[in-house]
Structures are given as structure tokens and as C-alpha cells.
PyMOL CGO cylinders between C-alpha atoms (Angstrom):
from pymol import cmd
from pymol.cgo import CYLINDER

trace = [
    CYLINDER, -41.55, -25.47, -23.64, -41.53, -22.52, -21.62, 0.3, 1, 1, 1, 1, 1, 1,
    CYLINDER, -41.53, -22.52, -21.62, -40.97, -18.82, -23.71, 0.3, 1, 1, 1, 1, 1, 1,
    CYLINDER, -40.97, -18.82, -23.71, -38.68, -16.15, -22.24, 0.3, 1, 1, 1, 1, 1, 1,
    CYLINDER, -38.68, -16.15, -22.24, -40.53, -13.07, -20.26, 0.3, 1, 1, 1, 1, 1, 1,
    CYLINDER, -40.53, -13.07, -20.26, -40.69, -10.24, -23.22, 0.3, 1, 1, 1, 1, 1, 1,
    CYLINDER, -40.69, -10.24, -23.22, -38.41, -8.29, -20.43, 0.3, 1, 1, 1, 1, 1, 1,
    CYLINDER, -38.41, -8.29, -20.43, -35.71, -10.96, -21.18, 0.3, 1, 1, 1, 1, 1, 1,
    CYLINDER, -35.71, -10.96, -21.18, -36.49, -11.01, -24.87, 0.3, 1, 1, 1, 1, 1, 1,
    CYLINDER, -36.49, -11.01, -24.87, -35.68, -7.39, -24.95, 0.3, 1, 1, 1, 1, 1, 1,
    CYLINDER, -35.68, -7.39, -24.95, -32.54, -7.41, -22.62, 0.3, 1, 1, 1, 1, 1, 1,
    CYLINDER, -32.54, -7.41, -22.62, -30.86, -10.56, -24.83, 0.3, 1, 1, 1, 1, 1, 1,
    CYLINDER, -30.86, -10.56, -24.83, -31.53, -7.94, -28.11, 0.3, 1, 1, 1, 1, 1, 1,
    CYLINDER, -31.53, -7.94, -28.11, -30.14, -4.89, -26.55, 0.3, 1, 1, 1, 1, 1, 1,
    CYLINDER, -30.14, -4.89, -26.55, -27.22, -7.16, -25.34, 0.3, 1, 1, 1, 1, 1, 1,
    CYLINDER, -27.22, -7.16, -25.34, -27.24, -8.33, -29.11, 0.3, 1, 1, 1, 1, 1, 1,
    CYLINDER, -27.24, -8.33, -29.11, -27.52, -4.88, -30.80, 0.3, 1, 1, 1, 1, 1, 1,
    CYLINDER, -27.52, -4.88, -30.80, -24.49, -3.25, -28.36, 0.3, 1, 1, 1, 1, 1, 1,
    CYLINDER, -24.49, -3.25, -28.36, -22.14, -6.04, -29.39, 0.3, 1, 1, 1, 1, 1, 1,
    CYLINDER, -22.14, -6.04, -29.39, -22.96, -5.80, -32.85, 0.3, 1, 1, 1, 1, 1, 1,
    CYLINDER, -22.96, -5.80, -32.85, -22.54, -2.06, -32.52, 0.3, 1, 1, 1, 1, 1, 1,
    CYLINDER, -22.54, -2.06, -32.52, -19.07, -1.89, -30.44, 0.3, 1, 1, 1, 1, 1, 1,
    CYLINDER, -19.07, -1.89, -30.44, -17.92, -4.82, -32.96, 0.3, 1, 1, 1, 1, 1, 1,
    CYLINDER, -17.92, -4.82, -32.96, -18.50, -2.45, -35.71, 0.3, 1, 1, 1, 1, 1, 1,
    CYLINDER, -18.50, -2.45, -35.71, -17.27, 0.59, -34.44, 0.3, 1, 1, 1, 1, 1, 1,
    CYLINDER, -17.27, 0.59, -34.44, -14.22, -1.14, -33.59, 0.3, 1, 1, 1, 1, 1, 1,
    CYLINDER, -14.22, -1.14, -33.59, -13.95, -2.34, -36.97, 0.3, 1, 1, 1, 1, 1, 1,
    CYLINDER, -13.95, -2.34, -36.97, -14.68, 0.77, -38.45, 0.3, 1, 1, 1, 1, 1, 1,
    CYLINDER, -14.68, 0.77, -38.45, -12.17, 2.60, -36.21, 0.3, 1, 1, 1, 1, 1, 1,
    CYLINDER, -12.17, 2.60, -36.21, -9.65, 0.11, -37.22, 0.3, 1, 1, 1, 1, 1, 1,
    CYLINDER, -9.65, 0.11, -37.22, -10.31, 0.19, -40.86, 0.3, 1, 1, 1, 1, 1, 1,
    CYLINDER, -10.31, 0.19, -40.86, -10.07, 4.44, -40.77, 0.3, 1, 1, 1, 1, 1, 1,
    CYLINDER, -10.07, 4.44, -40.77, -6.79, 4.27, -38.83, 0.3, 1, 1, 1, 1, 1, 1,
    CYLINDER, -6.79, 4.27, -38.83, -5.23, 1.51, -41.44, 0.3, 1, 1, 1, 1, 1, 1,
    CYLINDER, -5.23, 1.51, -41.44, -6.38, 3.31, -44.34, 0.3, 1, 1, 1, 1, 1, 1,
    CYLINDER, -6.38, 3.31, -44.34, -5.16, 6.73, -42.64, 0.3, 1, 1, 1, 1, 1, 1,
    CYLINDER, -5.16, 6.73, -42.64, -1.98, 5.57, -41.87, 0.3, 1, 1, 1, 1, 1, 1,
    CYLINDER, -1.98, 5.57, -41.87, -1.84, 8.76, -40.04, 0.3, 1, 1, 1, 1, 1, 1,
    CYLINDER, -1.84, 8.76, -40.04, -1.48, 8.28, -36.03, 0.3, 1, 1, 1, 1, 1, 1,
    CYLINDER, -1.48, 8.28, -36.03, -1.46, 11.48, -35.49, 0.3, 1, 1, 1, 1, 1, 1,
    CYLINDER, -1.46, 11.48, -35.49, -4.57, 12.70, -37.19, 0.3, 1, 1, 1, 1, 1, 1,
    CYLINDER, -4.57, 12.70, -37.19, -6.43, 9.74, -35.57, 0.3, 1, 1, 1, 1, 1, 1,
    CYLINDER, -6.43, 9.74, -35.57, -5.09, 11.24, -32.04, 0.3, 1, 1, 1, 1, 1, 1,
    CYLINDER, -5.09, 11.24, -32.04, -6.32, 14.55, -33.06, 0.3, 1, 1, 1, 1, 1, 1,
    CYLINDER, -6.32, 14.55, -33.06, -9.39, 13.17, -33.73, 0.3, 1, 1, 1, 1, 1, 1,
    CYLINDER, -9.39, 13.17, -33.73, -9.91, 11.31, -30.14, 0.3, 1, 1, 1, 1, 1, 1,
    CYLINDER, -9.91, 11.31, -30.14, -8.57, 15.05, -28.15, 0.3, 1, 1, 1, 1, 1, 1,
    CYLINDER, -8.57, 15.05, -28.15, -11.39, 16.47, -30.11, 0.3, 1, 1, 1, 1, 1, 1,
    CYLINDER, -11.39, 16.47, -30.11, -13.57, 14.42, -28.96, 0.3, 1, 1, 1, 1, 1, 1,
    CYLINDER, -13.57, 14.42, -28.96, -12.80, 13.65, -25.95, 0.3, 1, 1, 1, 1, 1, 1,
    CYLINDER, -12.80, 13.65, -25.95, -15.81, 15.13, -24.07, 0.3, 1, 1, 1, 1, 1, 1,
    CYLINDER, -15.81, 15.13, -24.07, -18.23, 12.89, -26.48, 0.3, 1, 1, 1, 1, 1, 1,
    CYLINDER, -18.23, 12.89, -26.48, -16.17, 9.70, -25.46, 0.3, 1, 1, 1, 1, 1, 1,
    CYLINDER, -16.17, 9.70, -25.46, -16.35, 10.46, -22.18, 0.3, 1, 1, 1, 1, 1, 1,
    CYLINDER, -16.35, 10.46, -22.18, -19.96, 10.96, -22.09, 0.3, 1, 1, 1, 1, 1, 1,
    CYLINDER, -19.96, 10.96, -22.09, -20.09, 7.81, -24.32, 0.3, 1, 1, 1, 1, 1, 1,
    CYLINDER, -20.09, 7.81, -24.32, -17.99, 5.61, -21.62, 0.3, 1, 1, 1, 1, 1, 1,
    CYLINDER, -17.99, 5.61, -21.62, -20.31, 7.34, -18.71, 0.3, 1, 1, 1, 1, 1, 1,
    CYLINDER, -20.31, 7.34, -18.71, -23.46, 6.28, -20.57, 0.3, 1, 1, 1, 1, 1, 1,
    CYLINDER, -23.46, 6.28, -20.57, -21.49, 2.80, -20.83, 0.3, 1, 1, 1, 1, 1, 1,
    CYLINDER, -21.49, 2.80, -20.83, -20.52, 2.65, -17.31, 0.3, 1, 1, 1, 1, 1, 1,
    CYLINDER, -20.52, 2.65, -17.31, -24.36, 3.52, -15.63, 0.3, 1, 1, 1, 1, 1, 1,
    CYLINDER, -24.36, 3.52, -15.63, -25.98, 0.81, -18.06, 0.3, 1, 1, 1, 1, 1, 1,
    CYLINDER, -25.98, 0.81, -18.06, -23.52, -1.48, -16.61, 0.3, 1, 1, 1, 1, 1, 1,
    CYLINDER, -23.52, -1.48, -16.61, -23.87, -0.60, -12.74, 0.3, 1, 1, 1, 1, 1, 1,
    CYLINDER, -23.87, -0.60, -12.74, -27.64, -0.76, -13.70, 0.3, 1, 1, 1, 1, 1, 1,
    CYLINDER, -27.64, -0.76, -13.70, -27.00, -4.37, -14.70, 0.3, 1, 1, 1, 1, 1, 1,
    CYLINDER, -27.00, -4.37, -14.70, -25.06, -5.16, -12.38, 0.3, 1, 1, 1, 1, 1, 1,
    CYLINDER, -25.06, -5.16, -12.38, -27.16, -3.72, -9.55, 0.3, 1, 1, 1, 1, 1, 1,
    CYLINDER, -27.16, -3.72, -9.55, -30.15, -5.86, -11.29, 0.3, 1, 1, 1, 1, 1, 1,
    CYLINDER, -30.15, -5.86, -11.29, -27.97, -9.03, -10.81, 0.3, 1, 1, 1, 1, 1, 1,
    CYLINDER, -27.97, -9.03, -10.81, -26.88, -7.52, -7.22, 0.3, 1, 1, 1, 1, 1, 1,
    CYLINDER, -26.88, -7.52, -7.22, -30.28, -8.14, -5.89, 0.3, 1, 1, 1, 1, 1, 1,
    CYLINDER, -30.28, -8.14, -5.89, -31.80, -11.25, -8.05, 0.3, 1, 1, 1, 1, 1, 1,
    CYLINDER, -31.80, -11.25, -8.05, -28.10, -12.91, -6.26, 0.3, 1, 1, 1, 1, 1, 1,
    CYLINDER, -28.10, -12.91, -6.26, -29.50, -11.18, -2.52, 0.3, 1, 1, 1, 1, 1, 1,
    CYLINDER, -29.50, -11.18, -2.52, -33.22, -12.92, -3.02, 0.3, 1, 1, 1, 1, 1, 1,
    CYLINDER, -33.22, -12.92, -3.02, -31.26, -16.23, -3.47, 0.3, 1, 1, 1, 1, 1, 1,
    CYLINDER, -31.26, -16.23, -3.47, -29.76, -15.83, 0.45, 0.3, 1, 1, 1, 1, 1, 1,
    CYLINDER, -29.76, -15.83, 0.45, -25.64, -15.65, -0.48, 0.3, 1, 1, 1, 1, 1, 1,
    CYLINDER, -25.64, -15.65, -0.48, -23.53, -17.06, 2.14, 0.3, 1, 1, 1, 1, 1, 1,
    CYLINDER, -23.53, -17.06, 2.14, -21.40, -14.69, 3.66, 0.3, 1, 1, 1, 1, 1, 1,
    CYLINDER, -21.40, -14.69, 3.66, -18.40, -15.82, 2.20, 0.3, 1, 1, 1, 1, 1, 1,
    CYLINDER, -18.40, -15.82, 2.20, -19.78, -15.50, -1.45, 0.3, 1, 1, 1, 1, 1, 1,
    CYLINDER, -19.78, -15.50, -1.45, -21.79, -12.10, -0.42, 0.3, 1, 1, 1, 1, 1, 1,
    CYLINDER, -21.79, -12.10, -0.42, -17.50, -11.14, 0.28, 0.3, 1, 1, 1, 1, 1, 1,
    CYLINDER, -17.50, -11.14, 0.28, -16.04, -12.68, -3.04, 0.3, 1, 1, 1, 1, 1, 1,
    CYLINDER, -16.04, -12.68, -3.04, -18.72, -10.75, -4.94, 0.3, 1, 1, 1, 1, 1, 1,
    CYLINDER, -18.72, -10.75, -4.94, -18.02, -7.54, -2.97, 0.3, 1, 1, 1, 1, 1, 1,
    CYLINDER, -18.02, -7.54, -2.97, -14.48, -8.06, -4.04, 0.3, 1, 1, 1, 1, 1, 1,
    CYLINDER, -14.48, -8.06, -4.04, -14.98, -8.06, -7.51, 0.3, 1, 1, 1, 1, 1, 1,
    CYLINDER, -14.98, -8.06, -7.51, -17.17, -4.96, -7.29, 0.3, 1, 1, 1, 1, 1, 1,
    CYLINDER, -17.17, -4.96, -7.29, -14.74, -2.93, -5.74, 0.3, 1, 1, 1, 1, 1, 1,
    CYLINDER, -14.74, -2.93, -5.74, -11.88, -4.17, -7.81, 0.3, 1, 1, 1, 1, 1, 1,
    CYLINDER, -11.88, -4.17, -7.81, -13.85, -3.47, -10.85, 0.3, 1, 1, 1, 1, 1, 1,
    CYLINDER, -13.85, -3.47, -10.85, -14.37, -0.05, -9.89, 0.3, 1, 1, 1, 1, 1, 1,
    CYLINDER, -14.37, -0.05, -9.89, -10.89, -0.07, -9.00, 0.3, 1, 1, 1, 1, 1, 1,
    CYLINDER, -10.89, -0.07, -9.00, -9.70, -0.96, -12.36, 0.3, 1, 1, 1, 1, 1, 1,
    CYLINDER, -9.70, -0.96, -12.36, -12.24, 2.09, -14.00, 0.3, 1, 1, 1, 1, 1, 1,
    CYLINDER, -12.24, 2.09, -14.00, -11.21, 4.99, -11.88, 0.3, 1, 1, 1, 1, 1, 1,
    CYLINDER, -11.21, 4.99, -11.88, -7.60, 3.67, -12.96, 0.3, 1, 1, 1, 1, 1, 1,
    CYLINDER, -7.60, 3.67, -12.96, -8.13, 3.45, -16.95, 0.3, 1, 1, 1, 1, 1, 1,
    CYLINDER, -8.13, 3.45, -16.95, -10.58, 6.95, -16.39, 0.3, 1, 1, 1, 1, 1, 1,
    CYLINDER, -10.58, 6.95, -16.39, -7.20, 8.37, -14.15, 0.3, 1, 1, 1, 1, 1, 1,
    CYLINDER, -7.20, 8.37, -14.15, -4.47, 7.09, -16.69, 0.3, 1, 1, 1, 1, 1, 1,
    CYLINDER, -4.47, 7.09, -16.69, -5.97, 8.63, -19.54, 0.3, 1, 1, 1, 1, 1, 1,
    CYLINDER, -5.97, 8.63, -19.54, -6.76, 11.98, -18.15, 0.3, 1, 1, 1, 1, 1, 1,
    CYLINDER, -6.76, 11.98, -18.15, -3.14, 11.88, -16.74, 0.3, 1, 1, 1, 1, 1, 1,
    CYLINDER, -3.14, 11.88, -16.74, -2.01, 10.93, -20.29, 0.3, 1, 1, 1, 1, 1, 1,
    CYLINDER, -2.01, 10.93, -20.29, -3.90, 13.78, -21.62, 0.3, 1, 1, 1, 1, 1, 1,
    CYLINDER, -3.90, 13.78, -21.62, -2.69, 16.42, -19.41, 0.3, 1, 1, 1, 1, 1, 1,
    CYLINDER, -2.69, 16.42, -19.41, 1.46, 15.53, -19.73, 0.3, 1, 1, 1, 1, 1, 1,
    CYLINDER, 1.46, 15.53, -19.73, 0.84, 15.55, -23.16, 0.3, 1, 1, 1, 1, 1, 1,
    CYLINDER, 0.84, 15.55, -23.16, -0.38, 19.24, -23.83, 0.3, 1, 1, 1, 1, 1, 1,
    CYLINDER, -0.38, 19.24, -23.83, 2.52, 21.73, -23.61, 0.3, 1, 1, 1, 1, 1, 1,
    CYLINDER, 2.52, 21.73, -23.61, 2.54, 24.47, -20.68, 0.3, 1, 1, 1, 1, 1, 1,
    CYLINDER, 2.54, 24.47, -20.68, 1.79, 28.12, -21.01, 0.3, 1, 1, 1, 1, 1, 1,
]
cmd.load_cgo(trace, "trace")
């Protein structure tokens, strides 16, 4: 029986260890906002903040177009068809797409919500 590459020993723990983490932190933000019970201070909390979840959801978004751009050319080196080298373009630019809209809607959230000068 063959072993993994140590390269794809590492990838499948990092892949382990971010679940684990965004599973707890999701937890953990849940369990702070029950026990709160306090919407408002938990909004507080994220306008705060907001620069360090940004940077947090940048980080998140590179590591993934790294991935991605990994998979991007092991998929090339296997000679895609035109019509699959299109469906996968597709879903590239519709997943960017759907990012610069969630990145958009929240910014545009943020700013009607803050009163005028």
C-alpha cells in the first residue's frame, strides 16, 4: 500500500485544523451571542472589528484562490476538453461573482447603517 506524499499529509491536516477551527469559532460565537442575549452588543462588537474580519476573510479568500489555482493547473496537465475548460471557467467567475457580492452587501449594509453628519 502506497503512503500519501508528506505534501498531501500536511494539506489533509491544515484542511483538518481550519475546519476544526471555523467549527469552533462558530460555536463559540454562537454560544457568546445566546448567553448575551444582547444583539446589539454582539453588532458592536463585529463594527469594531470590522477591519480584523476583513483581513481575516482576505487571508481566507488568497488561501482559497491559492488552492484553487493549485487544482487550476493539476486539471490543465490532464488536457480538459474545451467544453469542461468553459464549465470550470464558469464556476470561477460566478464564484467570484458571488464574493464581490457578499464583500459589496455588507459594506453597503455598513454604510446605510451609520447616521450622516
Amino acid at each position: 500500500m502506497m503512503r500519501p506524499s508528506k505534501t498531501r499529509t500536511l494539506i489533509a491536516h491544515l484542511l483538518l485544523w481550519s475546519v476544526i477551527l471555523g467549527l469552533a469559532s462558530t460555536v463559540i460565537g454562537l454560544l457568546i451571542l445566546e448567553t448575551s442575549s444582547d444583539f446589539s452588543a454582539w453588532s458592536a462588537w463585529i463594527d469594531t472589528n470590522k477591519v480584523a474580519l476583513l483581513a481575516w476573510r482576505l487571508v481566507l479568500y488568497c488561501v482559497t484562490a491559492g488552492g484553487w489555482y493549485r487544482m487550476r493547473i493539476s486539471l490543465a496537465s490532464r488536457a480538459l476538453t474545451a467544453k469542461q475548460n468553459h464549465g470550470l471557467l464558469c464556476a470561477e467567475v460566478s464564484a467570484i461573482g458571488v464574493l464581490v457580492l457578499l464583500e459589496w452587501s455588507i459594506f453597503a449594509t455598513d454604510s446605510q447603517s451609520r447616521p450622516r453628519p
